[in-house]
mmCIF file as Biopython writes it, N, C-alpha, C and O atoms, coordinates in Angstrom:
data_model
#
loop_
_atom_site.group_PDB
_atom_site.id
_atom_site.type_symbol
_atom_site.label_atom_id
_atom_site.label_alt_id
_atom_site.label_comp_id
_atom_site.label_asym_id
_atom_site.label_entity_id
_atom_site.label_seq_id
_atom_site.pdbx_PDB_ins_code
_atom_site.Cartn_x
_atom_site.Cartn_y
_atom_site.Cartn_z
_atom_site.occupancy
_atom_site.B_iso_or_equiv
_atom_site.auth_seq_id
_atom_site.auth_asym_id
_atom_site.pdbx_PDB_model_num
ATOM 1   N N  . UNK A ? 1  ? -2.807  -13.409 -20.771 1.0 0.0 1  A 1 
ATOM 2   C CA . UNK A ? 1  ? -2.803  -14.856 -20.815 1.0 0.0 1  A 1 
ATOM 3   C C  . UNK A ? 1  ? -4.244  -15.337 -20.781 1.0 0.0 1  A 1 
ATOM 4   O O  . UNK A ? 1  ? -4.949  -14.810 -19.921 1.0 0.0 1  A 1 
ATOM 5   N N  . UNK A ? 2  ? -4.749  -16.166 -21.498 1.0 0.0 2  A 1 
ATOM 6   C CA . UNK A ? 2  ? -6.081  -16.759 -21.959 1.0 0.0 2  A 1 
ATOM 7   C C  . UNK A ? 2  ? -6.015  -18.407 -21.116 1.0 0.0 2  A 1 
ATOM 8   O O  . UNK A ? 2  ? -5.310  -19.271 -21.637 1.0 0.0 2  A 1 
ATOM 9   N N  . UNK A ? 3  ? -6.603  -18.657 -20.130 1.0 0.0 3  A 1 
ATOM 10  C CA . UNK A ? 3  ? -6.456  -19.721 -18.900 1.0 0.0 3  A 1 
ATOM 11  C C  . UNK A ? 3  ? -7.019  -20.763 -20.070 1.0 0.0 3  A 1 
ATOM 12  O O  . UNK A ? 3  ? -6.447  -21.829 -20.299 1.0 0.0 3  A 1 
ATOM 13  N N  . UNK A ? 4  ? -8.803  -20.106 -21.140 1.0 0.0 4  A 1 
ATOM 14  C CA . UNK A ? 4  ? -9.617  -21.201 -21.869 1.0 0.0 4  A 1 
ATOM 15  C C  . UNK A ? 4  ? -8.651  -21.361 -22.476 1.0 0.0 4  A 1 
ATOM 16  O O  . UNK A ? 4  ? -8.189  -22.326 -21.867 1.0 0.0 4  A 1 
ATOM 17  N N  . UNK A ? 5  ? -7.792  -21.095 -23.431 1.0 0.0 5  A 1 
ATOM 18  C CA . UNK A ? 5  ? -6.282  -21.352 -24.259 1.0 0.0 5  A 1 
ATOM 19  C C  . UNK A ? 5  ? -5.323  -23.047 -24.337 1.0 0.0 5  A 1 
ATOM 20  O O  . UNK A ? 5  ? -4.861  -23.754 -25.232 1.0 0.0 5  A 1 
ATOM 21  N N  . UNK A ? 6  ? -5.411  -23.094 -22.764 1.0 0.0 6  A 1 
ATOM 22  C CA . UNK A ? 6  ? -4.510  -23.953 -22.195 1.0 0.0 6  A 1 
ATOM 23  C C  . UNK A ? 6  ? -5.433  -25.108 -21.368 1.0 0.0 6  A 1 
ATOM 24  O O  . UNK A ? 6  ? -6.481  -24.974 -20.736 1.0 0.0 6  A 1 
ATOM 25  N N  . UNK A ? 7  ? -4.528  -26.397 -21.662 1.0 0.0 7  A 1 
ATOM 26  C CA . UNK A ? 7  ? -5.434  -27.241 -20.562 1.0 0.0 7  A 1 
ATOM 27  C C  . UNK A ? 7  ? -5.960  -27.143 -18.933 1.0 0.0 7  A 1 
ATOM 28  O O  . UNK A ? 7  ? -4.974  -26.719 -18.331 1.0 0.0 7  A 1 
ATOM 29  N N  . UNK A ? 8  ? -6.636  -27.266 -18.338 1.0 0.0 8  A 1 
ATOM 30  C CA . UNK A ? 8  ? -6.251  -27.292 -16.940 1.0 0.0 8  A 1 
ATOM 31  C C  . UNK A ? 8  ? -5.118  -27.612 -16.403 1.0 0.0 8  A 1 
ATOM 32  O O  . UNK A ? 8  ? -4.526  -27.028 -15.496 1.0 0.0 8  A 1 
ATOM 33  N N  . UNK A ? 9  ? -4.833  -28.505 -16.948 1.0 0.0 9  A 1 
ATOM 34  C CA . UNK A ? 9  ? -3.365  -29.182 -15.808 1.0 0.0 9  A 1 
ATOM 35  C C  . UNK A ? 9  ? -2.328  -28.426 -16.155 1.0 0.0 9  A 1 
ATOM 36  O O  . UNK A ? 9  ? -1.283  -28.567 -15.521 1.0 0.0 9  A 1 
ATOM 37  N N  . UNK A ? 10 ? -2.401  -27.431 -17.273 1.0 0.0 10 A 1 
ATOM 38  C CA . UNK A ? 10 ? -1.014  -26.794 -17.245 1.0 0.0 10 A 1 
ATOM 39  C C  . UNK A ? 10 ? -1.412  -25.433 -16.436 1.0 0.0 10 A 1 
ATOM 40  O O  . UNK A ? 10 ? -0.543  -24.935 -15.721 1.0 0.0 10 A 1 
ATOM 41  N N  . UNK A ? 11 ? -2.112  -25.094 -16.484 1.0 0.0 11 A 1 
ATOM 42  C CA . UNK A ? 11 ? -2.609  -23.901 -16.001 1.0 0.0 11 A 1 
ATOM 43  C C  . UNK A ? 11 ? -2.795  -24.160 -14.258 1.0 0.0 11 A 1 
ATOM 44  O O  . UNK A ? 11 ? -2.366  -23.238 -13.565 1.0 0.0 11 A 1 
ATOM 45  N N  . UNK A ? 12 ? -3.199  -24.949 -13.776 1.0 0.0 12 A 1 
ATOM 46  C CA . UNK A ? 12 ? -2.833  -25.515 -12.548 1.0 0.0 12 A 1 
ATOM 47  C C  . UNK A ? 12 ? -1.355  -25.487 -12.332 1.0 0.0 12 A 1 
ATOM 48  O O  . UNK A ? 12 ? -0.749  -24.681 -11.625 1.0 0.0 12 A 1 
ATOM 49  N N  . UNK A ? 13 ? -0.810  -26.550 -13.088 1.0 0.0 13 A 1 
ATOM 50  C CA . UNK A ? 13 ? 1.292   -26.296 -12.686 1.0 0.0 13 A 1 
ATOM 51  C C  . UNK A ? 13 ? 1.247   -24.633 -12.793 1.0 0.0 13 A 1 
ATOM 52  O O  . UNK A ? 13 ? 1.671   -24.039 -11.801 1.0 0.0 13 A 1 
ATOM 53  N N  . UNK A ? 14 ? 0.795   -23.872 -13.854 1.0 0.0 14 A 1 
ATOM 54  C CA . UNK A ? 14 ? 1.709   -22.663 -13.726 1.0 0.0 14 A 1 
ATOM 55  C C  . UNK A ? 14 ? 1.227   -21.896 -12.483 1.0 0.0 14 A 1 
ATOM 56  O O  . UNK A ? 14 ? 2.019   -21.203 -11.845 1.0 0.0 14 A 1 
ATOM 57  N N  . UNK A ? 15 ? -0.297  -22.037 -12.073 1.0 0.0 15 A 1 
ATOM 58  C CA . UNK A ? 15 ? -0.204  -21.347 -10.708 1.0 0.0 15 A 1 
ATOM 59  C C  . UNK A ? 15 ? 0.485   -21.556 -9.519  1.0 0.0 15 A 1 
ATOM 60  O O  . UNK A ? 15 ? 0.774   -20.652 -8.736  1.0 0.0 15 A 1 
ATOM 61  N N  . UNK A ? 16 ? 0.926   -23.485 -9.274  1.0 0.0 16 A 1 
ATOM 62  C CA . UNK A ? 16 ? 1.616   -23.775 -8.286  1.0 0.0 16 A 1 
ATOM 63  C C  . UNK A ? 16 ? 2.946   -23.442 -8.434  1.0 0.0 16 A 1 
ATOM 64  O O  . UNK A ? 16 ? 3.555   -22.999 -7.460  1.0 0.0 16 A 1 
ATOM 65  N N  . UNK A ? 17 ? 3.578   -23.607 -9.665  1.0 0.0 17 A 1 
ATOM 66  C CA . UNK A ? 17 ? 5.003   -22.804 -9.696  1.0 0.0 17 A 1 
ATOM 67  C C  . UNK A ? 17 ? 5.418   -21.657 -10.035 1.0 0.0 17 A 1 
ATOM 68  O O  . UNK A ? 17 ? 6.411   -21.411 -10.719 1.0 0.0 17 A 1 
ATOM 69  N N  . UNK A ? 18 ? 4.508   -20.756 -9.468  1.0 0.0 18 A 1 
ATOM 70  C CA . UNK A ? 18 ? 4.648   -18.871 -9.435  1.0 0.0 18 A 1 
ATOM 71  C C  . UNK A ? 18 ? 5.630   -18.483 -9.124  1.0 0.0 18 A 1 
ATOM 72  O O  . UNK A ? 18 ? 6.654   -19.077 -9.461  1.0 0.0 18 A 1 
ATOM 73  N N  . UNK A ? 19 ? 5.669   -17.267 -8.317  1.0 0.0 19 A 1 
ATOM 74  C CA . UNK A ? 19 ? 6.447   -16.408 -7.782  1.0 0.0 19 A 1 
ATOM 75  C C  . UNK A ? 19 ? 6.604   -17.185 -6.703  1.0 0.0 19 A 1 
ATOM 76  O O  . UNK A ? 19 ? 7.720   -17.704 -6.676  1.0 0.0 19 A 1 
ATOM 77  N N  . UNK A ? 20 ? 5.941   -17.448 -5.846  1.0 0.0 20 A 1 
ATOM 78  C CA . UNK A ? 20 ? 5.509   -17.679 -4.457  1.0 0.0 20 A 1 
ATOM 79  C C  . UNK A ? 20 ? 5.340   -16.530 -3.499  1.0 0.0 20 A 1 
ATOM 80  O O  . UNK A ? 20 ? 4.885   -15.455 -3.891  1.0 0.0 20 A 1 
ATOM 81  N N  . UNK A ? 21 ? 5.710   -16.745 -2.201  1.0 0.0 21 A 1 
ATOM 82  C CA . UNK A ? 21 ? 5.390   -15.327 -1.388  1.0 0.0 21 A 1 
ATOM 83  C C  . UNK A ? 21 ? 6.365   -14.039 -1.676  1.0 0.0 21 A 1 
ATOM 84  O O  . UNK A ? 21 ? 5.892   -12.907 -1.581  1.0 0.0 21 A 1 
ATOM 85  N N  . UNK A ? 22 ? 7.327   -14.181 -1.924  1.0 0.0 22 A 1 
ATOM 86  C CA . UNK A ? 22 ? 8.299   -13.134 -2.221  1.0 0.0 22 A 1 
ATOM 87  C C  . UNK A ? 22 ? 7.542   -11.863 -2.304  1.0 0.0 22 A 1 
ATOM 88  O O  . UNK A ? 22 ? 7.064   -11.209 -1.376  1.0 0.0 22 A 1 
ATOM 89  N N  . UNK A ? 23 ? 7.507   -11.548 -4.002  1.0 0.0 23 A 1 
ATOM 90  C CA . UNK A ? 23 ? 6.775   -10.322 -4.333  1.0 0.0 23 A 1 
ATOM 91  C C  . UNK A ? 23 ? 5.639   -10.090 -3.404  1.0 0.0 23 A 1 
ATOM 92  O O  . UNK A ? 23 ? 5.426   -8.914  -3.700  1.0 0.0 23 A 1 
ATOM 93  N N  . UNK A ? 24 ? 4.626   -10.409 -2.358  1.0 0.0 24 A 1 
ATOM 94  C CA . UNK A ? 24 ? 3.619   -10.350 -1.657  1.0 0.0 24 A 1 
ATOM 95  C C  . UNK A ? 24 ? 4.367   -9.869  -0.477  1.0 0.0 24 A 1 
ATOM 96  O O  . UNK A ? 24 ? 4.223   -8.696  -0.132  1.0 0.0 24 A 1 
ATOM 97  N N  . UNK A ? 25 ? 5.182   -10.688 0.200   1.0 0.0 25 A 1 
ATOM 98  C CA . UNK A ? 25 ? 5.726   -10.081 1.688   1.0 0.0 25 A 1 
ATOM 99  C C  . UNK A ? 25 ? 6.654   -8.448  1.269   1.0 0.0 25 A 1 
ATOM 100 O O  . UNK A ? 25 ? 6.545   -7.417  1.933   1.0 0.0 25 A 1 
ATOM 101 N N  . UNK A ? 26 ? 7.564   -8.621  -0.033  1.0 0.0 26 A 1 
ATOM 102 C CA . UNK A ? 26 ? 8.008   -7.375  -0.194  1.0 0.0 26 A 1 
ATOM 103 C C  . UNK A ? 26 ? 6.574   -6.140  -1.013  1.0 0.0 26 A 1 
ATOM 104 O O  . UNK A ? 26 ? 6.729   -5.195  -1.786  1.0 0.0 26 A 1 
ATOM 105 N N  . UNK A ? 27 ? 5.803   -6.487  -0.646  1.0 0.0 27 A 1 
ATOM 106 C CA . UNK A ? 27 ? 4.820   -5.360  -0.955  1.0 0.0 27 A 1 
ATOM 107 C C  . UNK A ? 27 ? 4.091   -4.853  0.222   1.0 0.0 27 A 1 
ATOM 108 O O  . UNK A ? 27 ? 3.602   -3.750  0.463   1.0 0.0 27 A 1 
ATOM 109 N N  . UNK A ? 28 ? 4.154   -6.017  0.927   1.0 0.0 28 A 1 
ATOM 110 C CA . UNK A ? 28 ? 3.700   -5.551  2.544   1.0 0.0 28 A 1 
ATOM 111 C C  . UNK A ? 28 ? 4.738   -5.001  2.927   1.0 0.0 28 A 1 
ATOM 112 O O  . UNK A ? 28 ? 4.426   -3.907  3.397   1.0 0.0 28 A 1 
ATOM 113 N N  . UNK A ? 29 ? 6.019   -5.202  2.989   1.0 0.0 29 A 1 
ATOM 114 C CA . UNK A ? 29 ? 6.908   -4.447  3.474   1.0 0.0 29 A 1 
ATOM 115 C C  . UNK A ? 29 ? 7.117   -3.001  3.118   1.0 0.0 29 A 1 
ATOM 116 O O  . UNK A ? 29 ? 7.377   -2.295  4.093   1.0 0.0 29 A 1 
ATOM 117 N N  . UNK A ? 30 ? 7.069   -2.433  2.030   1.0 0.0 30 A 1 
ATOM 118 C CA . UNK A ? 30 ? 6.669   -1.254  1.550   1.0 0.0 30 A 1 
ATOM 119 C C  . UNK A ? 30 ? 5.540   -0.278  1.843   1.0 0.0 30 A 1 
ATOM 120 O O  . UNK A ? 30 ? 5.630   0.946   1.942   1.0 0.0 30 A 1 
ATOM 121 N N  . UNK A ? 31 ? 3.968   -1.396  2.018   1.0 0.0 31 A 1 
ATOM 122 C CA . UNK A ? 31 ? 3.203   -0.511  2.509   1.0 0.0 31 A 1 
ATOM 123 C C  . UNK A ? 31 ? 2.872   -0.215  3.980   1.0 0.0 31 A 1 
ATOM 124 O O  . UNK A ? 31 ? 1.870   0.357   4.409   1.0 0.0 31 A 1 
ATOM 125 N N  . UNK A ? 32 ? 3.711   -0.621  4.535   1.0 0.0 32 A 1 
ATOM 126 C CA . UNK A ? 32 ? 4.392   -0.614  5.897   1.0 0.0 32 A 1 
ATOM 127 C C  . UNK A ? 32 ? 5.492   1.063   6.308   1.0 0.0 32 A 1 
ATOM 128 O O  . UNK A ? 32 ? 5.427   1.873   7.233   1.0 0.0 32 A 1 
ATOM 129 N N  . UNK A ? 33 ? 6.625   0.921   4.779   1.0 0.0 33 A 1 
ATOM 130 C CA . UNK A ? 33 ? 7.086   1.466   5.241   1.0 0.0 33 A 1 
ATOM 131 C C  . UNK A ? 33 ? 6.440   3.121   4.768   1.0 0.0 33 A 1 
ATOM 132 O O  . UNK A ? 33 ? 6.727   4.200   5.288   1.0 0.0 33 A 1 
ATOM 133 N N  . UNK A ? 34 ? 5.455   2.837   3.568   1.0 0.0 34 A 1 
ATOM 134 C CA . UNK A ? 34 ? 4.442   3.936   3.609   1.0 0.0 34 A 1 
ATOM 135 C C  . UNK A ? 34 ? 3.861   4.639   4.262   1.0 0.0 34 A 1 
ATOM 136 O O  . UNK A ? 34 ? 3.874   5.869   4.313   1.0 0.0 34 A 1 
ATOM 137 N N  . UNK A ? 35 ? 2.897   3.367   5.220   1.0 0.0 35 A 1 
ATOM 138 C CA . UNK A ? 35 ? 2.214   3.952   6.104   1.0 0.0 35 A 1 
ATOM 139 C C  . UNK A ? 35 ? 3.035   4.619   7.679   1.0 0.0 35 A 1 
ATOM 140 O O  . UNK A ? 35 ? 2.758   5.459   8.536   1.0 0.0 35 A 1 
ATOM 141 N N  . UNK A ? 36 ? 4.156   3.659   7.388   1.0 0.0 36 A 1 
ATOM 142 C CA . UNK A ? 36 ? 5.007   4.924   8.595   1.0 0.0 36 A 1 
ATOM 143 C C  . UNK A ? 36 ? 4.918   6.260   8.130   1.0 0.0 36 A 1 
ATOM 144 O O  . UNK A ? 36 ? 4.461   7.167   8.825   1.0 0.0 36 A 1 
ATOM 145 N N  . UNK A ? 37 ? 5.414   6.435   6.777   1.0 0.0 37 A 1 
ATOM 146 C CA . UNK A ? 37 ? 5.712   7.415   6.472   1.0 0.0 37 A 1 
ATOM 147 C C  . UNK A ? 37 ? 4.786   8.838   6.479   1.0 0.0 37 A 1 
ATOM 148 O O  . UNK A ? 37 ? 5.235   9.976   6.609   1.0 0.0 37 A 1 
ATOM 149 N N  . UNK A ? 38 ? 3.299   8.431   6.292   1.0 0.0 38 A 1 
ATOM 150 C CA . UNK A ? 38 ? 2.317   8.742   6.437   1.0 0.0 38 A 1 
ATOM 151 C C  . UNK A ? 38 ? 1.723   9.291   7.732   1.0 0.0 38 A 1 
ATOM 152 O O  . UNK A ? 38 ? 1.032   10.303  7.850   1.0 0.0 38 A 1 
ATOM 153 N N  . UNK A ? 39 ? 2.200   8.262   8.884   1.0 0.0 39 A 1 
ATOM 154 C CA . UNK A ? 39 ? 1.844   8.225   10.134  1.0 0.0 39 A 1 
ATOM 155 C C  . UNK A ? 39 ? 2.820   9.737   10.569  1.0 0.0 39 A 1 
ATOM 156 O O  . UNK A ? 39 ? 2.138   10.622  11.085  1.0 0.0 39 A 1 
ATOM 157 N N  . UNK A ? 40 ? 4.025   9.986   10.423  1.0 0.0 40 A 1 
ATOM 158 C CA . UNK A ? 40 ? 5.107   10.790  10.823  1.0 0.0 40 A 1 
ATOM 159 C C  . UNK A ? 40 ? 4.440   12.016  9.921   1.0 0.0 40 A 1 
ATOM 160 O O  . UNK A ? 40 ? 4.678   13.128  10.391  1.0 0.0 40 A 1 
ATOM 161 N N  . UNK A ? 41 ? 3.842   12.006  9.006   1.0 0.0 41 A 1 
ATOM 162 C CA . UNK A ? 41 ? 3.159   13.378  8.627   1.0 0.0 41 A 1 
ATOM 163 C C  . UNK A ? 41 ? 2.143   13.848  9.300   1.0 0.0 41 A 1 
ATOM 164 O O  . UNK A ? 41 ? 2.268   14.856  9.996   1.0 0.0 41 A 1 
ATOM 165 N N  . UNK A ? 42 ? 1.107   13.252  9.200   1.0 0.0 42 A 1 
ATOM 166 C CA . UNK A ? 42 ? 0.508   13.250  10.410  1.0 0.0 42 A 1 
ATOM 167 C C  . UNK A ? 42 ? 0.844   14.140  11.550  1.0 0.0 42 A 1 
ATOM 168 O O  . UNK A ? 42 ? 0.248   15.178  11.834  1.0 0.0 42 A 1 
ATOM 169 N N  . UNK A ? 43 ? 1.902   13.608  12.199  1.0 0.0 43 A 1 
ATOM 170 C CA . UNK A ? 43 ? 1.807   13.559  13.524  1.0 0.0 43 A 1 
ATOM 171 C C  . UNK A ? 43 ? 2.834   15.482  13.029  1.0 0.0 43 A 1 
ATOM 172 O O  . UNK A ? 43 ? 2.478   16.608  13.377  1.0 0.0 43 A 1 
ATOM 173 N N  . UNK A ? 44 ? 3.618   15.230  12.482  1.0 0.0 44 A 1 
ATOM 174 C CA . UNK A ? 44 ? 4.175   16.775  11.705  1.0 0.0 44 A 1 
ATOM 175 C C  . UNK A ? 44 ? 2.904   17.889  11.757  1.0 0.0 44 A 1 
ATOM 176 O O  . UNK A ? 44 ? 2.741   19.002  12.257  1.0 0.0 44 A 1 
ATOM 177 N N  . UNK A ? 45 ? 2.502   17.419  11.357  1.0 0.0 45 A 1 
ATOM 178 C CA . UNK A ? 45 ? 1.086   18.525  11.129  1.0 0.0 45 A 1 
ATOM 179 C C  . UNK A ? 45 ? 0.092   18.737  12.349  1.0 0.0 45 A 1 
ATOM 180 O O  . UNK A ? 45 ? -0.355  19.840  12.663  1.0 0.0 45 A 1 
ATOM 181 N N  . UNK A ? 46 ? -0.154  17.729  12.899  1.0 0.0 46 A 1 
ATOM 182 C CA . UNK A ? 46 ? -0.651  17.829  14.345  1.0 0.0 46 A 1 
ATOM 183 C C  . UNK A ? 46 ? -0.078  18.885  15.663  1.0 0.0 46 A 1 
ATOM 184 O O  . UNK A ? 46 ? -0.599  19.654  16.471  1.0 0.0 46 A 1 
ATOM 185 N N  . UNK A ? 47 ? 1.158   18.456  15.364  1.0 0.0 47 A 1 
ATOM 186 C CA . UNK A ? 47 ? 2.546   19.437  16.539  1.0 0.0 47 A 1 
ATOM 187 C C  . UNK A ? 47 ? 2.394   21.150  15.558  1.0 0.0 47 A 1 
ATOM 188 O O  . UNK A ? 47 ? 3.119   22.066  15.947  1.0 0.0 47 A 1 
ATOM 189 N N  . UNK A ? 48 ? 1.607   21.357  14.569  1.0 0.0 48 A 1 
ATOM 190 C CA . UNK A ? 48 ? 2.222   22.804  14.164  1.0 0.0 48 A 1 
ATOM 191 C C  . UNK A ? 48 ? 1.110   23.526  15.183  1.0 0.0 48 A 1 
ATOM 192 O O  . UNK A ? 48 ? 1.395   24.671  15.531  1.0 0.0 48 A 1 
ATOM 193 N N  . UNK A ? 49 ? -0.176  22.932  15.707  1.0 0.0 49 A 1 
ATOM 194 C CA . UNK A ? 49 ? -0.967  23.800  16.736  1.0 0.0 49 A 1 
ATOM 195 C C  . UNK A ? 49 ? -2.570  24.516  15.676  1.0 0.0 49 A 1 
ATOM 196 O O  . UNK A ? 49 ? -3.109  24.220  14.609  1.0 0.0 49 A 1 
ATOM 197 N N  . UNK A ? 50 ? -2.728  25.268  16.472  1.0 0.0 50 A 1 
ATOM 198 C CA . UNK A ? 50 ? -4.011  25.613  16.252  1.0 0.0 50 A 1 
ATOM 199 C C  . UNK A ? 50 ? -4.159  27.028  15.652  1.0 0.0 50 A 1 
ATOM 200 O O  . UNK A ? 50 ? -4.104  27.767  16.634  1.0 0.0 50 A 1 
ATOM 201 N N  . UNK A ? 51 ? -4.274  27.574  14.857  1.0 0.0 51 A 1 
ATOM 202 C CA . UNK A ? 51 ? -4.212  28.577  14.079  1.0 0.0 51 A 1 
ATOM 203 C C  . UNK A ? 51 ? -5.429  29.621  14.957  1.0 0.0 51 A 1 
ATOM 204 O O  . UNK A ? 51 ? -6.614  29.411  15.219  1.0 0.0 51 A 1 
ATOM 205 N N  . UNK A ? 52 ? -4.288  31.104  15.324  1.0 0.0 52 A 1 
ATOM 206 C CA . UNK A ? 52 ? -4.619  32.080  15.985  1.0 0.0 52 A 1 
ATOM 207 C C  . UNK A ? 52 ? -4.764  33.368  15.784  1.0 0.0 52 A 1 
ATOM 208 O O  . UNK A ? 52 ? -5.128  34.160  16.654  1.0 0.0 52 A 1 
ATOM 209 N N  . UNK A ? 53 ? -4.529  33.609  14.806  1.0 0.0 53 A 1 
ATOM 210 C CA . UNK A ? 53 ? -4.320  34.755  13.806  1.0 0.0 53 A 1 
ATOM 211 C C  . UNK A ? 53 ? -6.487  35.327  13.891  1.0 0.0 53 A 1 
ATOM 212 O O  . UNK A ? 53 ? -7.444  34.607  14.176  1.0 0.0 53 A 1 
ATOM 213 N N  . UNK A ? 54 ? -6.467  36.596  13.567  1.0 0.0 54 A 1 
ATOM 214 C CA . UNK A ? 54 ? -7.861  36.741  13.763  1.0 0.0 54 A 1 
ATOM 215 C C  . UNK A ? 54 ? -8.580  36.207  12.408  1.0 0.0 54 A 1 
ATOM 216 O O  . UNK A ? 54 ? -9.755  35.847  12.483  1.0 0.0 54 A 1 
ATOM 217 N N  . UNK A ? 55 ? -7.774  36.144  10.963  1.0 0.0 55 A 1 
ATOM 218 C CA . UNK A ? 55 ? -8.684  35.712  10.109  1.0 0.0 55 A 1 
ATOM 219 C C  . UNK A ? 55 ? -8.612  34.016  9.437   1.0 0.0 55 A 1 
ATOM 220 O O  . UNK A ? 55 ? -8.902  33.419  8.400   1.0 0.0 55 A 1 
ATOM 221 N N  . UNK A ? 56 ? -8.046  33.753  10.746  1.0 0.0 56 A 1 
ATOM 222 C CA . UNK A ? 56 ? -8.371  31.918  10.539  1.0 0.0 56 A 1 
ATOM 223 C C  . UNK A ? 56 ? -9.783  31.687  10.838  1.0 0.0 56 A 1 
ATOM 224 O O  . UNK A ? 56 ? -10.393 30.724  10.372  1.0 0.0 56 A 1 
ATOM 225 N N  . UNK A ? 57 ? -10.469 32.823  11.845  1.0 0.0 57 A 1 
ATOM 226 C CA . UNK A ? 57 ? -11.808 32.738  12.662  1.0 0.0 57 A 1 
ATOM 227 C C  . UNK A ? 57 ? -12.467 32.485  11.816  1.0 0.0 57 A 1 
ATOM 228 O O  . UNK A ? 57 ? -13.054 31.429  12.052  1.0 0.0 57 A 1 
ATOM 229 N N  . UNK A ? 58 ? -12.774 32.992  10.677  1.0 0.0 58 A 1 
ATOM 230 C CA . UNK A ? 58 ? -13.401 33.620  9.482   1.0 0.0 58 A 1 
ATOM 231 C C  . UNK A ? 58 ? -14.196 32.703  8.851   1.0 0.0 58 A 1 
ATOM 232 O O  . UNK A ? 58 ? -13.641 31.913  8.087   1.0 0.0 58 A 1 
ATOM 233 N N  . UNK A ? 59 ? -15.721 32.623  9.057   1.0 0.0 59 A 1 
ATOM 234 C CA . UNK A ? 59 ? -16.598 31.378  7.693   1.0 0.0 59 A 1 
ATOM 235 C C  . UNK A ? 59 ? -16.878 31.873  7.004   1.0 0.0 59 A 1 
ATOM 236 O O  . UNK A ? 59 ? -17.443 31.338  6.050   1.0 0.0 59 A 1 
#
């Protein structure tokens, strides 16, 4: 969409009559339920411990 195209005043109405918040709160809601998801790996990988084997030692 080309904004120079169109007058201001229509291009003004079309920003005030968008989407509104919808699509924005359901995208936070998602990266929400991401970052849980993220967080629970994490914490998965944390609980497996500390590697003891003699050639984890190894640089």
């Amino acid at each position: 969409m080309s904004f120079a195209a169109l007058p201001p005043e229509l291009n003004s109405a079309q920003i005030y009559a968008g989407a509104g918040t919808g699509p924005l709160l359901s995208a936070a809601a998602s990266w929400d339920g991401l970052a849980a998801e993220w967080s629970a790996g994490a914490r998965s990988f944390s609980a497996t411990g500390v590697l003891t084997h003699p050639l984890s030692q190894m640089s």
